[in-house]
ROLUM-761285 format. One record per residue: x negated, y, z negated of N, C-alpha, C in turn; chain; residue in three letters; residue number from 1. Coordinates in Angstrom, 3 decimals. Example, Ala and Ser with C-alpha at 12.3 -4.5 7.8 and 13.67 -1.06 7.14 Angstrom:
2
[r [-13.190, -5.690, -7.800], [-12.300, -4.500, -7.800], [-13.200, -3.300, -7.800], 'A', 'ALA', 1]
[r [-12.850, -2.250, -7.080], [-13.670, -1.060, -7.140], [-12.900, 0.030, -7.870], 'A', 'SER', 2]
This chain:
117
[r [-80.084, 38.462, -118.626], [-80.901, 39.306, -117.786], [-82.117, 39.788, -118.567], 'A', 'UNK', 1]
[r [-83.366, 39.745, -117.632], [-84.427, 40.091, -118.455], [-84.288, 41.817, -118.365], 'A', 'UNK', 2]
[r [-85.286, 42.174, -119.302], [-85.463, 43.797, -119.184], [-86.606, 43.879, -118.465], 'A', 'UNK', 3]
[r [-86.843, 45.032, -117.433], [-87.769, 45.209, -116.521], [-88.375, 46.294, -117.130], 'A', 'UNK', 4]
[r [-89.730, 46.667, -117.431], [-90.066, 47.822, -118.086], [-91.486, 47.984, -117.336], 'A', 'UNK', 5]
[r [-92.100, 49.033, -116.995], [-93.542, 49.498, -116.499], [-94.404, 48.824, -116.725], 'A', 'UNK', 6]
[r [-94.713, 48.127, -118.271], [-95.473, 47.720, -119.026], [-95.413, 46.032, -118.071], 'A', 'UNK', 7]
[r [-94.378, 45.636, -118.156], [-94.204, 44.016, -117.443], [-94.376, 44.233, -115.896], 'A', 'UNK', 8]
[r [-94.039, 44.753, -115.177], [-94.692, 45.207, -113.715], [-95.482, 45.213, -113.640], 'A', 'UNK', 9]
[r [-97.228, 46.167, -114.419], [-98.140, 46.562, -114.549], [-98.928, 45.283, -114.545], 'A', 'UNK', 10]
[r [-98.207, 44.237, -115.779], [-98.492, 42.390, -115.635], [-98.098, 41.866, -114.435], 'A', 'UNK', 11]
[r [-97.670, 41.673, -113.868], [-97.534, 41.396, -112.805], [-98.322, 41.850, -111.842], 'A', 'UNK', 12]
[r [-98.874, 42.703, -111.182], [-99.509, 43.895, -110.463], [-100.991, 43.280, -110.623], 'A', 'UNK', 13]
[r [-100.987, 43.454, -112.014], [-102.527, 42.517, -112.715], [-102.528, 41.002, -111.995], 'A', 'UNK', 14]
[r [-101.300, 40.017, -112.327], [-101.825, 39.104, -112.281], [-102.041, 38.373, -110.712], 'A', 'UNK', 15]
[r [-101.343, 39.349, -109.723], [-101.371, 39.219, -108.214], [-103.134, 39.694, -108.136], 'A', 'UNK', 16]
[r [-103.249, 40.609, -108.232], [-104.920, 41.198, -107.596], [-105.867, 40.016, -108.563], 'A', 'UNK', 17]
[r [-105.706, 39.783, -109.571], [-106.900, 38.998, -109.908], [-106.878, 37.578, -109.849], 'A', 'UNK', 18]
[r [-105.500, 37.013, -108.829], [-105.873, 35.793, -108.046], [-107.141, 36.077, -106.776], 'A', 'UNK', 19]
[r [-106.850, 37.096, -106.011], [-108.177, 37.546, -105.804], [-109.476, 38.077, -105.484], 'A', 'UNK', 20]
[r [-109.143, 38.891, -106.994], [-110.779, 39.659, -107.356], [-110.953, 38.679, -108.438], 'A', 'UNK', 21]
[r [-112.658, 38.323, -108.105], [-113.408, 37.314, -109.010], [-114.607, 38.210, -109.109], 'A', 'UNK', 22]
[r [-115.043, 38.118, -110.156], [-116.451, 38.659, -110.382], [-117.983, 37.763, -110.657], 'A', 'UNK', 23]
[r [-118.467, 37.521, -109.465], [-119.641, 36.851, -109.722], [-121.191, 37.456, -110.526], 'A', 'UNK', 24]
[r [-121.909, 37.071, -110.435], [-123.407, 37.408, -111.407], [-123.976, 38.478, -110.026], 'A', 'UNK', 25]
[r [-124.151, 38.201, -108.640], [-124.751, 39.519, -108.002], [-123.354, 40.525, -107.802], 'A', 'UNK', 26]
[r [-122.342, 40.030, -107.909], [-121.122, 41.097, -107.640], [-120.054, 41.175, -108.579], 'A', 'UNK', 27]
[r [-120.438, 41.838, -109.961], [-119.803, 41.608, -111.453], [-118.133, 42.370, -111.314], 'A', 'UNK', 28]
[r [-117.552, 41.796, -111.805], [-115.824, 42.964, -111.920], [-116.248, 43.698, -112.600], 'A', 'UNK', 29]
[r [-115.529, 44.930, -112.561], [-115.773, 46.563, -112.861], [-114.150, 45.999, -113.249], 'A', 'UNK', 30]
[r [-113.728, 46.075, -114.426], [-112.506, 45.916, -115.347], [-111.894, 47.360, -116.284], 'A', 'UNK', 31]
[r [-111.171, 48.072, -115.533], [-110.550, 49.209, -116.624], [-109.187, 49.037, -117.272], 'A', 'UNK', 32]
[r [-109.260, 49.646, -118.509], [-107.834, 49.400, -119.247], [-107.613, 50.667, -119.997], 'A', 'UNK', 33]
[r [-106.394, 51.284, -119.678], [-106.261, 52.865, -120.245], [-105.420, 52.393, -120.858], 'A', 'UNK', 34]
[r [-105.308, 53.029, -121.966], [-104.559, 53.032, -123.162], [-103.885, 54.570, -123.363], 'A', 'UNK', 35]
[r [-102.958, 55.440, -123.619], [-101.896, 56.180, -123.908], [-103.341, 57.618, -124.470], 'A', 'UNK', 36]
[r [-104.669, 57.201, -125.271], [-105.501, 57.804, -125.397], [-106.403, 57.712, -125.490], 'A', 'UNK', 37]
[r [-107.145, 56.521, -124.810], [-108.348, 56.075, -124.696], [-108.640, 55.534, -123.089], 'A', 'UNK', 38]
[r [-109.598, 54.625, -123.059], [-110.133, 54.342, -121.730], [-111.482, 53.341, -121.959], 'A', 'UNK', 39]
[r [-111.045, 52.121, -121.681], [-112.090, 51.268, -121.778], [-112.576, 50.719, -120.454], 'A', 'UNK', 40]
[r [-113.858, 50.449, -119.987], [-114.293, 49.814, -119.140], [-115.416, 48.737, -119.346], 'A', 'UNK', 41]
[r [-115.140, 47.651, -118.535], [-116.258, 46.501, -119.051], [-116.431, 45.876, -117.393], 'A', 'UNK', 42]
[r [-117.847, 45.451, -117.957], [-118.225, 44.779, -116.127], [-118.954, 42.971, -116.736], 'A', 'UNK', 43]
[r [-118.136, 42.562, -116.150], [-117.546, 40.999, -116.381], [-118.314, 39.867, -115.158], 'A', 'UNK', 44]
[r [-119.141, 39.131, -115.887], [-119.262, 37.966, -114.619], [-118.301, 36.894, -115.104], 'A', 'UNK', 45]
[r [-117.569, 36.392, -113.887], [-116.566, 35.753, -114.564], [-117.090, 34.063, -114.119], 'A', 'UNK', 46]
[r [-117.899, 33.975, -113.422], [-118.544, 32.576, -113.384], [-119.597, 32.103, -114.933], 'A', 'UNK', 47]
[r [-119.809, 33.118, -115.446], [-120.411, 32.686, -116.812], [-119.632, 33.283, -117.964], 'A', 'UNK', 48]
[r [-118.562, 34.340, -117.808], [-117.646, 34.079, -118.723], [-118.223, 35.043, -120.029], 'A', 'UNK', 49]
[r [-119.421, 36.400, -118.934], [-119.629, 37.319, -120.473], [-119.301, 38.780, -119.857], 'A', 'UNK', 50]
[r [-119.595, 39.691, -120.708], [-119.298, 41.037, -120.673], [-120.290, 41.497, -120.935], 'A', 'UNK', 51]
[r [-120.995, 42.359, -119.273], [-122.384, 42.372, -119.421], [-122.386, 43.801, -119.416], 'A', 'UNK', 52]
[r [-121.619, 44.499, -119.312], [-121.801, 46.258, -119.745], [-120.212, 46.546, -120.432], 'A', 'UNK', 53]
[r [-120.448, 47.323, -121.390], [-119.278, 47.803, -121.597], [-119.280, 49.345, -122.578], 'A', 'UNK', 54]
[r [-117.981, 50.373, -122.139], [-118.211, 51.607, -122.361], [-116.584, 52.008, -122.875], 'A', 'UNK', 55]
[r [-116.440, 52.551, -123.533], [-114.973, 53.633, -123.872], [-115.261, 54.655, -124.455], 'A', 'UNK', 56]
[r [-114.304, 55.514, -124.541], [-113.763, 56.973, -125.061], [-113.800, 56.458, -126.920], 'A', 'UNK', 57]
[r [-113.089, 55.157, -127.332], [-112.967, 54.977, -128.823], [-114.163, 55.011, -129.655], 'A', 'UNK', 58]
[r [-113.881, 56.136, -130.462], [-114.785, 56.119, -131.974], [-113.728, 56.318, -133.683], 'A', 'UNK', 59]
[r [-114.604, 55.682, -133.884], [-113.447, 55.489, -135.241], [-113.488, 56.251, -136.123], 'A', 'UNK', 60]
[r [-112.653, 56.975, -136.087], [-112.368, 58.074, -137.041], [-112.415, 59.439, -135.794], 'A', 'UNK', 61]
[r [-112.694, 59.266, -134.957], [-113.492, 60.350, -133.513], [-111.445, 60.908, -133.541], 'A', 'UNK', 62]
[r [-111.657, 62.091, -132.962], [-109.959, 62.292, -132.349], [-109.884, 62.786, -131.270], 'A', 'UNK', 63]
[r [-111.063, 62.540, -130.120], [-110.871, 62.796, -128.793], [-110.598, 61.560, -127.734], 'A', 'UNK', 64]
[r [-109.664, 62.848, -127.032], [-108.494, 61.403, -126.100], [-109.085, 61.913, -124.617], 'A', 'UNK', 65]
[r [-108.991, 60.767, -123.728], [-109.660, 60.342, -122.811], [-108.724, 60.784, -121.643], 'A', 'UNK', 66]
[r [-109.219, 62.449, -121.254], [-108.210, 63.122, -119.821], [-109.742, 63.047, -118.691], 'A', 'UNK', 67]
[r [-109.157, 63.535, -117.832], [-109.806, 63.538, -116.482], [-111.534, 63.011, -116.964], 'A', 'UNK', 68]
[r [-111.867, 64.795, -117.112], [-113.390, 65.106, -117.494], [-113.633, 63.551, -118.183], 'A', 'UNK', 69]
[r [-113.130, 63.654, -119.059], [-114.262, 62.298, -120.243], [-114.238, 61.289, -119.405], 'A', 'UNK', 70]
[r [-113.277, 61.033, -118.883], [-112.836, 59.418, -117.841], [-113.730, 59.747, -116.553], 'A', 'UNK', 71]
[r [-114.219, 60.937, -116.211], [-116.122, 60.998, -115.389], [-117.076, 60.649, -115.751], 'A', 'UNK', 72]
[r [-117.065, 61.556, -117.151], [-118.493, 60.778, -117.842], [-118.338, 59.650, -118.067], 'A', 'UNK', 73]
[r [-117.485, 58.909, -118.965], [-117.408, 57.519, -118.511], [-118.035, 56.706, -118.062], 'A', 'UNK', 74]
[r [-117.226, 57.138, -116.300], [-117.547, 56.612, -115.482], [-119.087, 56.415, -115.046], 'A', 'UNK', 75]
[r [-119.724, 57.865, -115.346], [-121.101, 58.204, -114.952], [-122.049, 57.291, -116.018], 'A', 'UNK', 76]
[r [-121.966, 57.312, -117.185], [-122.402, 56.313, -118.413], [-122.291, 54.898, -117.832], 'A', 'UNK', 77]
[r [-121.102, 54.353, -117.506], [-121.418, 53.072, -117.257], [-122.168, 52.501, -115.734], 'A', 'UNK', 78]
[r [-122.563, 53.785, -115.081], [-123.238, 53.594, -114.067], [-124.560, 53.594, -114.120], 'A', 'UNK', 79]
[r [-124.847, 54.284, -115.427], [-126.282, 54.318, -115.693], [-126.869, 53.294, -116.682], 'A', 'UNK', 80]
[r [-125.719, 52.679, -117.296], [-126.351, 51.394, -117.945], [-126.122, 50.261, -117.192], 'A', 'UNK', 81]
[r [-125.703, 50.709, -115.617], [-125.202, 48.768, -114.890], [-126.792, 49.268, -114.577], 'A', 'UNK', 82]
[r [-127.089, 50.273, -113.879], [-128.348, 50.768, -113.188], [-129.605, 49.822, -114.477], 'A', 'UNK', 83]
[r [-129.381, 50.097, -115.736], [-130.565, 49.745, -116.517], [-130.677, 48.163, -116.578], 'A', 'UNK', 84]
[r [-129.076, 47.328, -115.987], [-129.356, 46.077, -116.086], [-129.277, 45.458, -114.700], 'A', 'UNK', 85]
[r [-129.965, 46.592, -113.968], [-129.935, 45.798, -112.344], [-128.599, 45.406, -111.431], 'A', 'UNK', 86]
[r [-127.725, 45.875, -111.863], [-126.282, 45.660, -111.224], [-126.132, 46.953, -110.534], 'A', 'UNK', 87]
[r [-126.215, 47.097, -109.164], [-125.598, 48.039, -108.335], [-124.314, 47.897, -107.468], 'A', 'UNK', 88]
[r [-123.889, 46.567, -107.293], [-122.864, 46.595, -106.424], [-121.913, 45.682, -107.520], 'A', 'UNK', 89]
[r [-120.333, 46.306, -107.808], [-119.163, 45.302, -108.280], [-117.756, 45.701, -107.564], 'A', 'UNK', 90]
[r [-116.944, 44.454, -108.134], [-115.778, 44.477, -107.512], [-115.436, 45.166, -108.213], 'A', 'UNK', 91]
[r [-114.384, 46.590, -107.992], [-113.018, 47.058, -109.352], [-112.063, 46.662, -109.101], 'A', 'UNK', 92]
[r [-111.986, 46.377, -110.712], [-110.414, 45.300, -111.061], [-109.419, 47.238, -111.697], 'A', 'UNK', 93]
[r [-108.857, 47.312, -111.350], [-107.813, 48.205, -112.046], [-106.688, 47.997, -112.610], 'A', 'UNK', 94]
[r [-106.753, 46.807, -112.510], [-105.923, 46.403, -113.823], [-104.140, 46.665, -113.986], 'A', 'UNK', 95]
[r [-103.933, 46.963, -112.695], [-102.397, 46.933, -112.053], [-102.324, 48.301, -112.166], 'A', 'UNK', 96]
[r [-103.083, 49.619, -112.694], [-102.694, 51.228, -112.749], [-102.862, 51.020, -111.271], 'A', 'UNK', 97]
[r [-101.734, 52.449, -110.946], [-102.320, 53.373, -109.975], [-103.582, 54.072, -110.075], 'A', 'UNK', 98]
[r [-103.712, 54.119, -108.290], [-105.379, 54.211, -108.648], [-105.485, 56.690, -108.068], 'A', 'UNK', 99]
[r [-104.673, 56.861, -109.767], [-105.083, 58.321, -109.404], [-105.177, 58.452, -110.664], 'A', 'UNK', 100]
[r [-105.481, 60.096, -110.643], [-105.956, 60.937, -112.522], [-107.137, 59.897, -113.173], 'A', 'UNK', 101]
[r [-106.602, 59.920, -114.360], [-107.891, 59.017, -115.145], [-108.695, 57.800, -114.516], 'A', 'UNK', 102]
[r [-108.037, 56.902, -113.529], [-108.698, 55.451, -113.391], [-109.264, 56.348, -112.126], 'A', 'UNK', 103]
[r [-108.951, 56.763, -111.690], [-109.693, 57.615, -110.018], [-110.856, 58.358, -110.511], 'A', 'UNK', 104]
[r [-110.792, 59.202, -111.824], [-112.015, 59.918, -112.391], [-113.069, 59.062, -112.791], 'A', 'UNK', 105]
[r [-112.120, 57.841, -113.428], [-114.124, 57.362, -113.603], [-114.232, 56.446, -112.861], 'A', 'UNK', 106]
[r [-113.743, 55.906, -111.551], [-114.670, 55.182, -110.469], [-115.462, 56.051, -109.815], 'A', 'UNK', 107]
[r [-114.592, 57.866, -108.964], [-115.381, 58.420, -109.057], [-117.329, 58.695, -109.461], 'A', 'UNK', 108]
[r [-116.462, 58.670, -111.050], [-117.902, 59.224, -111.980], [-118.732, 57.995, -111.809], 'A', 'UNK', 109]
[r [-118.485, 56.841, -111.612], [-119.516, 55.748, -111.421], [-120.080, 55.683, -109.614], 'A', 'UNK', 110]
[r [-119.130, 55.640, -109.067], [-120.045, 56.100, -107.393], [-120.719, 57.040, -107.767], 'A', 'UNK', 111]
[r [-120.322, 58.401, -108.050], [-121.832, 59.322, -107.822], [-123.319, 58.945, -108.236], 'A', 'UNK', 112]
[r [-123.344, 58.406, -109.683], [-124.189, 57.906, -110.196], [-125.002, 56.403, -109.651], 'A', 'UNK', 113]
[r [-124.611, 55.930, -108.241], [-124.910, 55.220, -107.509], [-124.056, 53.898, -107.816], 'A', 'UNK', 114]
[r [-123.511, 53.361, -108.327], [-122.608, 52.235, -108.218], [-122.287, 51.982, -107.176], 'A', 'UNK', 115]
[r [-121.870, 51.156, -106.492], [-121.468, 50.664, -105.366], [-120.194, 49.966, -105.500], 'A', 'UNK', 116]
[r [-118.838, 50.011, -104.821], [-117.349, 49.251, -104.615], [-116.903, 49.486, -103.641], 'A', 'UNK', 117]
């Protein structure tokens, strides 16, 4: 018998939605991945296969962990650098989380700042 744990669900969860969400060049994936104290986000064309914005909470040596508030700004930061590279509208990939607390704060924080999903 296998062991069933959050972590292997969460894979699973992932690998159902991104049969399909695809991220093209006018409609890039919006990709988040929370980590236990951080929070990374990257916006992905997946027809050319780069990572054309990307933002997190991690600094090295830094010891602030990524709750609500920061996972806004975030959100609001990576809305203002899709804004500087002409990207207003993407798909979000969430990455098998539930979509409340931290992953809800910074899609949030990226709609206000005009993003579009």
């Amino acid at each position: 018998m296998s062991k069933v744990n959050s972590a292997s669900l969460r894979i699973k969860r992932k690998a159902r939605t991104r049969k399909r969400i695809h991220g093209t060049q006018q409609r890039p994936r919006l990709s988040v991945f929370r980590s236990d104290r951080h929070i990374y986000a990257q916006v992905i064309d997946d027809t050319a296969g780069k990572t054309l914005v990307s933002v997190h909470t991690f600094k090295k040596g830094g010891d602030e962990r990524a709750n609500v508030g920061r996972c806004s700004e975030i959100g609001k930061e990576l809305a203002t650098k899709c804004k500087e590279k002409n990207i207003n509208q993407v798909v979000f990939d969430k990455n098998g989380y539930a979509y409340h607390g931290r992953i809800q704060a910074l899609a949030d924080g990226a709609r206000e700042n005009g993003l579009q999903f």
